[in-house]
N, C-alpha and C positions, 0 to 999 in steps of 0.2 A: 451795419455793413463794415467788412474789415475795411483798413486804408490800401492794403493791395489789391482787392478788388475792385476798390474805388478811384485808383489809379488807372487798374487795366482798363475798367470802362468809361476812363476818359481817355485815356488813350485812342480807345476807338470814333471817338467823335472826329470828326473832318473839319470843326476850325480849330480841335488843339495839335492835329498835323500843319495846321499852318503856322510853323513856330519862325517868327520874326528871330526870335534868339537865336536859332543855327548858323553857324558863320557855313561858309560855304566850301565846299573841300577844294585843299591845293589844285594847284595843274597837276595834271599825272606826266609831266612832259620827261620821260626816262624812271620815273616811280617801278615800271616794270623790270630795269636793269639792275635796283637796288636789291639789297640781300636785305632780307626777314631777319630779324636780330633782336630778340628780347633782353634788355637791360634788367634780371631782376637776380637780385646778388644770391639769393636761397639756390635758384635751378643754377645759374654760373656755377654753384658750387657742388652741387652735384653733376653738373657735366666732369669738375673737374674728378671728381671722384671715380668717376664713370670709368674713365680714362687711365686712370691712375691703377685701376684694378684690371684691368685689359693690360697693359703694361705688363703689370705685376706675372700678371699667370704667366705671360711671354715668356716674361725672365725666367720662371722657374720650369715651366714645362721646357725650353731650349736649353738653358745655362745648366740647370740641376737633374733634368731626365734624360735628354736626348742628346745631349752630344757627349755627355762620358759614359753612354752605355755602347758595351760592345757590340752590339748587332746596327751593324750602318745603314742596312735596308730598312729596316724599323725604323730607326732614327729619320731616315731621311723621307720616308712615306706619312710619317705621323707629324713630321715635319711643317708639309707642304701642307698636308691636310690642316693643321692647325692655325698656319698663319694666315692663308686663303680665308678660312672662317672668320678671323679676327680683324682681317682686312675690310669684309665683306661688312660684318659688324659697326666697325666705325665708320665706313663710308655710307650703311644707312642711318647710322647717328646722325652725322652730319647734317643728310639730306632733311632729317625729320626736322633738326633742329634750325635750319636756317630757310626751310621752304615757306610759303604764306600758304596758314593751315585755311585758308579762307576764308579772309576779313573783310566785312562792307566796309563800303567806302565811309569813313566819318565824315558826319558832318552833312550826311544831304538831305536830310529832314529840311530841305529848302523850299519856299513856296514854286519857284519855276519848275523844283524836281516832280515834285506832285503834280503838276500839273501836266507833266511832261508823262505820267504813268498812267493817263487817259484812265482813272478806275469808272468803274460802272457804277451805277444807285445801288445801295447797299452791299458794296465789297469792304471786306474789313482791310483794314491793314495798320502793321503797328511801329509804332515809334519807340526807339531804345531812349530814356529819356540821359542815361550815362554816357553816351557817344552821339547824341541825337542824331541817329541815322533812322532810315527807315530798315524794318527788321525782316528779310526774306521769310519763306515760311523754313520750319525748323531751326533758326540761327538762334544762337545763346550768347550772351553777354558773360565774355572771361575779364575779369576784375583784375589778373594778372597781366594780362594784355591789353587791356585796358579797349578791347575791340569787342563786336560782335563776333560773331564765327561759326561759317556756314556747318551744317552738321557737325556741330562739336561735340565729342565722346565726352571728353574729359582735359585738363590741363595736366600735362604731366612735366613735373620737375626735371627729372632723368635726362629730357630729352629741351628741358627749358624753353617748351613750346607747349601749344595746343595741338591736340590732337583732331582734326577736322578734315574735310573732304577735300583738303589737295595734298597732306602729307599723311593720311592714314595706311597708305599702302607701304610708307618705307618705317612707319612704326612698329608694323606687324613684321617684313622683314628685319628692323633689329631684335626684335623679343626672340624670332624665328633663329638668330645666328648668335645670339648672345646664347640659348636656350643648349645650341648642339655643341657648342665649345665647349657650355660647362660641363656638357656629358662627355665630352672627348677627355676633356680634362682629367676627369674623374675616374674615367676608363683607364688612365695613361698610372694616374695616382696607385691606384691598387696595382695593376702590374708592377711597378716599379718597385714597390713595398715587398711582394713576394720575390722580386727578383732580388733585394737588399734583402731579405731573409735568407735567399739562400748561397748565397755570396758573403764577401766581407764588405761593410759597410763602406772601408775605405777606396774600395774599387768600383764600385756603383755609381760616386759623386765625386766630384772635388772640392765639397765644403766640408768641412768635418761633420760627423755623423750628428751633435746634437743638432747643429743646425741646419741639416737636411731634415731631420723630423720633424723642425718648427716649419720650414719650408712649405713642406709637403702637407701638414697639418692645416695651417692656411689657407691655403690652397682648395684643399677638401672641404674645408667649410667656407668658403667662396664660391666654390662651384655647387655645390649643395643647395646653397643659399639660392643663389641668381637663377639654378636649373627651374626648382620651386616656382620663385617669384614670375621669370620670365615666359615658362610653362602657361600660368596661370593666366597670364597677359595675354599671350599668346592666343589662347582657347576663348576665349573672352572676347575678342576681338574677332575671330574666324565667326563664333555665333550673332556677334553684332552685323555684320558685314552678310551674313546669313540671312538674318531673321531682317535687316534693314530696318535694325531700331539702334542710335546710339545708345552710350551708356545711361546720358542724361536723361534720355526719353522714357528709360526703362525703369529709374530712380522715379523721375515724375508720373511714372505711368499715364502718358500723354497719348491721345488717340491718335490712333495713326491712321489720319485723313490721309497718305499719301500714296500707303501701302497699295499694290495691284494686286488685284485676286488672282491665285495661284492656279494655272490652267489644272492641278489636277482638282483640287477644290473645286472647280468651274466645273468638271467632267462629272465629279463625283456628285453634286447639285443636280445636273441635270441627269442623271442616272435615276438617283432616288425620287427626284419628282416626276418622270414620267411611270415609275412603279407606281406613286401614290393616286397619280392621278388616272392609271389603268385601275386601280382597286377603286377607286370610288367612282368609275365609270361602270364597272362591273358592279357597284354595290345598288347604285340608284337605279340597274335599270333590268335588277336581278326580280323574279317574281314573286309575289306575297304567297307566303307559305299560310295554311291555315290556321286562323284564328293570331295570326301576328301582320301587325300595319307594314303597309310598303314607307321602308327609309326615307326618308323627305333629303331632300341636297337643294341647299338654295333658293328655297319656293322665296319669292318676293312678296312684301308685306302688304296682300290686299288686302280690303274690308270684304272681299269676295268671297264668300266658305268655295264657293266654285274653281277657284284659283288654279293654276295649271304650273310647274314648274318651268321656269325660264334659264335657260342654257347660258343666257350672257351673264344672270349672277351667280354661277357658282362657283363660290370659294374654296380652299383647298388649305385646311389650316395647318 
């Protein structure tokens, strides 16, 4: 037997949930007014990154497109449109990254907690032995956060959090608004190129022309890049949220005890089974044609040759 198997099935025994070892979790007395804050220097530094390139486009879709081009309505509609997005952008950043993506409480693998969850004879339940908490059902242990964490997708650096069932709605709004910038962006890019085509370069920008094209060059592959990647996330996440499986779940390919049967699934079930079982009511009780036996349906196993079909047993495979 492997050692993680032979872990998980001590896990499920009920005197290795009584772990004397668990210290027992703080008061929560204001816990709930504290901000969610992952100390882990890799994601810090892609937030700052993050940031740095939101910035970036700023500067140059306003400073290098939009306000030394001649048309002010344009300027000033593509304007509003781009900063509202980018606005939008970082303030679901923020939220993703400083919400609690839903972490148990550490630390209550305690003998009073357990006995406080009144379980029934033979209910499992399991113990994280890295945070010694007790583990709701679908919670996963992030190593980076050093927490369990209720429905967790995945850890995402970007966002220097866990992605899990209290901040996955503002995850999917920033992929959503990081996603339309880049294509605003990118909209804004090409026009401006043909408009510096058919213009003199030095009237289009006020940096000089080589470095409007490194500008702008940047830019397009920035916004390329992140349309792609955040796309991708994006869609990813709308089917997770869909299908009500996280990412991990779909990696482990974990049954999904939780799932509810889908009313049309339910509908289409009992469609097909009262057809089937109109066909095999009309089959057993159709006449013997000559020289072929009458169809048997569920006769019960007498020693009787006399035997007579019984209605209560028949099955419908």
């Amino acid at each position: 037997m492997r050692s993680s198997n032979r872990n998980r099935n001590i896990e499920r025994r009920a005197e290795y949930l009584q772990a004397d070892q668990c210290v027992p979790p703080p008061c929560d007395d204001g816990s709930m007014d504290r901000i969610w804050f992952i100390k882990d220097g890799c994601g810090l530094a892609c937030v700052f990154v993050t940031w740095m390139l939101v910035f970036y486009a700023e500067f140059v879709v306003v400073f290098v497109m939009l306000i030394p081009g001649q048309h002010l309505l344009y300027s000033i509609i593509n304007g509003i449109i781009f900063n509202a997005l980018a606005f939008l952008a970082l303030a679901s950043h923020s939220r993703a990254m400083l919400t609690d993506p839903g972490a148990v409480p550490k630390g209550n693998a305690t003998k009073e907690f357990i006995e406080s969850l009144q379980l029934k004879p033979g209910q499992v339940v399991y113990k994280c032995p890295k945070c010694c908490s007790i583990k709701p059902e679908r919670a996963h242990h992030c190593s980076v956060c050093k927490r369990c964490i209720r429905k967790m997708d995945h850890h995402c650096p970007w966002v220097n959090n866990c992605v899990g069932e209290n901040n996955q709605k503002y995850f999917v709004l920033f992929t959503m608004y990081i996603a339309l910038i880049s294509l605003h962006a990118l909209t804004m890019v090409c026009f401006h190129f043909l408009y510096c085509f058919e213009e003199e370069w030095l009237k289009c920008s006020s940096f000089s022309p080589p470095s409007t094209v490194i500008l702008l060059i940047l830019l397009c592959f920035e916004g390329l890049l992140f349309l792609i990647f955040t796309a991708v996330m994006f869609g990813t996440q709308v089917h997770s949220i869909c299908s009500d499986e996280t990412g991990i779940e779909q990696l482990k390919k974990e049954e999904r005890r939780w799932a509810k049967k889908n009313k049309v699934d339910e509908f289409e079930s009992r469609v097909w089974s009262s057809i089937f079982s109109r066909m095999a009511e009309s089959i057993c009780n159709s006449r013997p044609r000559k020289g072929r036996p009458l169809p048997v349906c569920g006769l019960s196993q007498q020693s009787n040759s006399n035997s007579v079909p019984n209605e209560s047993t028949i099955f419908l495979l």
